[in-house]
C-alpha positions as CSV (number, residue, x, y, z in Angstrom):
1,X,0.0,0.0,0.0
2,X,1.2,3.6,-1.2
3,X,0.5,6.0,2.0
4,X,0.5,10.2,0.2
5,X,1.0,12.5,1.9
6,X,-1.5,14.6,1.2
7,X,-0.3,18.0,2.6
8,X,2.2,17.7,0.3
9,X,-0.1,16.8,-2.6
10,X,-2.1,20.0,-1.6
11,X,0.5,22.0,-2.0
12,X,1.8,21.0,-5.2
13,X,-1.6,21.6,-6.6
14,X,-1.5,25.0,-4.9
15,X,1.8,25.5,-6.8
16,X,0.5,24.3,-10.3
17,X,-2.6,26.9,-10.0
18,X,-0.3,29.5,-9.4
19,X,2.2,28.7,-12.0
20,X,-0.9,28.5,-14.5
21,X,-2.7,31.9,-13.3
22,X,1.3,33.7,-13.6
23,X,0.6,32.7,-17.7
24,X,-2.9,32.9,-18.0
25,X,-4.8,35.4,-15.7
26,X,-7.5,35.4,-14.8
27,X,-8.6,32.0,-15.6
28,X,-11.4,29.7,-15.1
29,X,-10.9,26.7,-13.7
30,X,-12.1,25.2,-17.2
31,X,-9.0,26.8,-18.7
32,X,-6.9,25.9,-16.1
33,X,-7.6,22.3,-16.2
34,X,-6.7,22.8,-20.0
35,X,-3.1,24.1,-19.3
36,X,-2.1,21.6,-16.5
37,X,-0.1,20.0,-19.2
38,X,1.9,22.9,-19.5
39,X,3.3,21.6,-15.9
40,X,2.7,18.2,-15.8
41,X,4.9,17.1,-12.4
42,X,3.3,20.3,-10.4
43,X,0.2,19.7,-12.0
44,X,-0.6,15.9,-11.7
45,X,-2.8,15.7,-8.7
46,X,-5.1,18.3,-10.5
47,X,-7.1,15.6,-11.5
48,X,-10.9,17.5,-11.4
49,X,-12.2,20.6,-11.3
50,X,-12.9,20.1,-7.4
51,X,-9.2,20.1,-6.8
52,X,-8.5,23.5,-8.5
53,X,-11.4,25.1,-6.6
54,X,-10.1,23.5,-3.3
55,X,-6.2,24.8,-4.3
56,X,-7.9,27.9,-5.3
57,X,-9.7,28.6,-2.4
58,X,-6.4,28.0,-0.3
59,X,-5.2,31.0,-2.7
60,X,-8.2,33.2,-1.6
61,X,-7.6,32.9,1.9
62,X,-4.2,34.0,1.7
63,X,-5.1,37.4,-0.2
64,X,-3.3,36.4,-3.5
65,X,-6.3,35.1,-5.5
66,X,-9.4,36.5,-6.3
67,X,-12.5,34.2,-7.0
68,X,-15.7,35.4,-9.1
69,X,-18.6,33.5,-9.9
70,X,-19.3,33.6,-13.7
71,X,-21.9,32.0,-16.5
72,X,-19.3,29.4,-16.9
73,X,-17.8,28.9,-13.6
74,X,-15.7,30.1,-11.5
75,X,-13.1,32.7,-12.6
76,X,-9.2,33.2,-10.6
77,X,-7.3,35.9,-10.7
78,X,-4.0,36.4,-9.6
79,X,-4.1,39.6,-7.6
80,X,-1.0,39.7,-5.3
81,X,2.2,38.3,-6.0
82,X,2.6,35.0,-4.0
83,X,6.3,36.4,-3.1
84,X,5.4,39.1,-1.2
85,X,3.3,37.1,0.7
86,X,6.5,34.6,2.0
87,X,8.3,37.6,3.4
């Protein structure tokens, strides 16, 4: 049996909807689910829409995404660089 540890697997998911929203923003998470093979080893636990709104939501609590509702889902944007927010 193959234990993950799924903090980690959060994060890199995290990581790959910031690394998508830095080329394309804002996004929906349609679009972002397109591009995840633009980063296939950050992206690959990105399996559903539920894990970029669950990554995404992370982002929104931290000040550095934004979140809209839209006709066709749920649109991110990238409003604070993700830098600043380490320091």
């Amino acid at each position: 049996m193959v234990l993950i540890n799924m903090g980690e697997h959060k994060d890199r998911n995290i990581e790959c909807v910031l690394a998508i929203l830095q080329k394309k923003n804002p996004a929906s998470t349609k679009e972002i689910m397109a591009m995840r093979d633009l980063f296939p080893k950050l992206c690959a636990g990105c399996a559903s829409g539920g894990d970029v709104v669950l990554a995404g939501k992370s982002l929104v609590e931290k000040g550095i995404v934004e979140r809209k509702w839209s006709s066709i889902g749920f649109i991110w944007e990238l409003v604070s660089d993700p830098e600043d927010e380490k320091q």
